[in-house]
N, C-alpha and C positions, 0 to 999 in steps of 0.2 A: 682696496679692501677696507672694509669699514674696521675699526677698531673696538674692543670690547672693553668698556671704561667698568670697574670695576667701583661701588659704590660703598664708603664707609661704615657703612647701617651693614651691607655684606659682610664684610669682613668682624664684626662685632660679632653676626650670628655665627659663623665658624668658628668662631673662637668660644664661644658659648656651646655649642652642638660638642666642641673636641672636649671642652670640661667636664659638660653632663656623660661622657661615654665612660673618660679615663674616672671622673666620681661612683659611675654606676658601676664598672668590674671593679671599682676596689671595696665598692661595698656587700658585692656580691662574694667577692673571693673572703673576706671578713666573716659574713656569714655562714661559709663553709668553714671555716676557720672553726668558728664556733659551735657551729655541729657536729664538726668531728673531736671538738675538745670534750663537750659534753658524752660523746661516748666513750671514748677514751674513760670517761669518769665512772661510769655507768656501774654497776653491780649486777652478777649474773638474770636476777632476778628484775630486774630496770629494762634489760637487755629481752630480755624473754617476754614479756608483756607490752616493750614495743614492738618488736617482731609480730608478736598474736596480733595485736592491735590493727597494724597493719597490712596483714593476712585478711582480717577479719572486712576489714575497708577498700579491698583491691576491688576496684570497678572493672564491671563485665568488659568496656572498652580497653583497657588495659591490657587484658587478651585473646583480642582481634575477634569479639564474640557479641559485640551490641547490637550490629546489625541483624540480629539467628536467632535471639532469644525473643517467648516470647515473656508476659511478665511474671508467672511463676513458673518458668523454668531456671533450674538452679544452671550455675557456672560453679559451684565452687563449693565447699563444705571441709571443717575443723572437726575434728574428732579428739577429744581432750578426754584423759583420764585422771582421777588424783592418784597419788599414792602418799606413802608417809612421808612427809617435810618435802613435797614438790608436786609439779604439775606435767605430763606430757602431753604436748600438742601436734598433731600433725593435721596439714594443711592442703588439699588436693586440689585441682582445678582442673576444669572442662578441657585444658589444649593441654592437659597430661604434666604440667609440674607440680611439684609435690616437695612440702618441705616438713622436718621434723625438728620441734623443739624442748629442751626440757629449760623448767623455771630452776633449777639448780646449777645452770649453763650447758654448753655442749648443743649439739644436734647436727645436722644434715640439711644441703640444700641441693640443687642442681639436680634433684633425676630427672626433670624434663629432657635432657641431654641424653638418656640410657632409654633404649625401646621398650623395654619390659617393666621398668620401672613408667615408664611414662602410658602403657598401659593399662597396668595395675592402676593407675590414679584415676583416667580417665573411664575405666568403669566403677572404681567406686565413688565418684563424683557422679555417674549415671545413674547410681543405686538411691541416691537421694532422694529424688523425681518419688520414690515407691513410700518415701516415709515423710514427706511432706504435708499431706494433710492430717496428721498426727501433731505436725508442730505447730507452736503458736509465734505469730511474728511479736520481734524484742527490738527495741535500740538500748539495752543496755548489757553488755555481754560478760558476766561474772563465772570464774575459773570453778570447775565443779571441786564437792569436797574429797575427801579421801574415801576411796572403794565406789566411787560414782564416777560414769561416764557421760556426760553432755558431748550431742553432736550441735554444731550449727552449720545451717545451710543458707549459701548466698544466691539471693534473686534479683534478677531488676526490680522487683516491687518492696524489697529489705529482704532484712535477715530472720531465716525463722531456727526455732529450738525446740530441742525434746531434751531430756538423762533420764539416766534409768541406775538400778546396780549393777556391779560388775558384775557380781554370782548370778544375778537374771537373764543375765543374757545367753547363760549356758542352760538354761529351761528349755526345755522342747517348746517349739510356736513362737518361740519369742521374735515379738516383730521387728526389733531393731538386732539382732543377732545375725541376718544375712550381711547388715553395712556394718560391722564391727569386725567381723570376720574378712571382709572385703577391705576394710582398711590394714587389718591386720596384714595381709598380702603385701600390700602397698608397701609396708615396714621389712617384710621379708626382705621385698625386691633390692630394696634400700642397703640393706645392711649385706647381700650378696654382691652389689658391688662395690661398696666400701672393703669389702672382705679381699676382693679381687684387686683392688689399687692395693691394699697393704703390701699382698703376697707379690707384687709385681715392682714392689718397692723397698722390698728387702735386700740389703746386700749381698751379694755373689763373692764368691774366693774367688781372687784370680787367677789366670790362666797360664801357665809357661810352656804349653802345647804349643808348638805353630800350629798356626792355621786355626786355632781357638775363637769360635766366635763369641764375640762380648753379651753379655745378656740385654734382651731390649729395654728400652726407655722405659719409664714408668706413662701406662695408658690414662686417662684423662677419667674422671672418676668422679662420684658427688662430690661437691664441695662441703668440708666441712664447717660448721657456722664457729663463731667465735663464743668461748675458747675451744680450740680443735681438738682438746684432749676427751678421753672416755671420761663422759659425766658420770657421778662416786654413785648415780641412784638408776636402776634399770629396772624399767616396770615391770611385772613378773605376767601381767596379764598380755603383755604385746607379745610371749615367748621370747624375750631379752633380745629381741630384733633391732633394737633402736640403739645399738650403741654408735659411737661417733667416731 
């Protein structure tokens, strides 16, 4: 049986390949390191505008939808309103997730996980398609002011934008008034099962019945965004549906 002589120059590069691996995860685990320290630092308002930012940025591939689209068909659409001292944003996409944020901190993630809530999303992301050629495409995506609604809607071709006022929308014929109202839903859904985890997470007196059955587990529920507490500012135009 022939022998397998093992060559000097070999063993140099194994030794080089095992550095670069144990060099790369520790640069890598560094890096996370650092992005979680910087949020960790973050101010509610830092926090809420990366979040949009990255709402705003989520690629059609992302949710299993590049292959379907074609190039102005929307996936995806932010519906932001002002109020006084903040901003709320929610965020709906084509495969039904839906997320809610305010610039004051606070909001809501996870309905894609709830049926109702993940259809609510997914037609008022369908509602867009109808107010698209009204919009004009943008790469630069600024927070509307106070009493203004800006929707932005996401394409394979970019992103396009419309606002309007708050109080126009309650006009008869008003064209952006079906998808505001449509989102408005979405926030409903949202905040019904938020409502629903609370109630089921409340504590019980206990029992000294035999045979007393213990109260169930608490069900699984939107996730609330960070910080988990009711943000101090609740838009009066959504019908205070967006609490956290």
């Amino acid at each position: 049986m022939e022998k397998y002589h093992i060559y000097p120059w070999e063993v140099i590069v194994m030794i080089a390949l095992v550095a670069f691996v144990i060099y790369f995860r520790k640069q890598q685990g560094r890096q996370v390191s650092e992005i979680a320290a910087r949020k960790a630092k973050e101010t509610p308002a830092e926090t809420f505008m990366r979040l949009r930012q990255e709402s705003i940025e989520t690629p059609a591939a992302s949710l299993g939808l590049a292959g379907e689209l074609k190039p102005n068909e929307p996936y995806g659409i932010l519906m932001e309103m002002g109020i006084p001292n903040s901003v709320v944003t929610l965020a709906c996409f084509a495969n039904g997730d839906a997320r809610l944020y305010y610039k004051t901190g606070g909001g809501m993630v996870g309905g894609i996980s709830h049926e109702k809530v993940r259809k609510a999303a997914q037609e008022f992301s369908g509602l867009a398609r109808k107010a698209l050629p009204r919009m004009s495409r943008v790469t630069s995506y600024p927070v509307p002011g106070e009493d203004r609604v800006r929707f932005y809607v996401l394409t394979p071709r970019g992103v396009f934008t419309t606002q309007t006022d708050r109080e126009a929308l309650g006009e008869p014929g008003n064209e952006l008034a079906p998808l505001f109202y449509s989102g408005q839903e979405v926030v409903t859904q949202m905040r019904q099962v938020q409502e629903q985890r609370d109630m089921r997470s409340r504590p019980t007196m206990p029992s000294d019945r035999p045979g007393a059955t213990p109260a169930p587990a608490p069900a699984p529920a939107v996730s609330p965004d960070v910080p988990p507490d009711i943000p101090p500012a609740v838009p009066p135009a959504l019908d205070d549906s967006t609490e956290a």
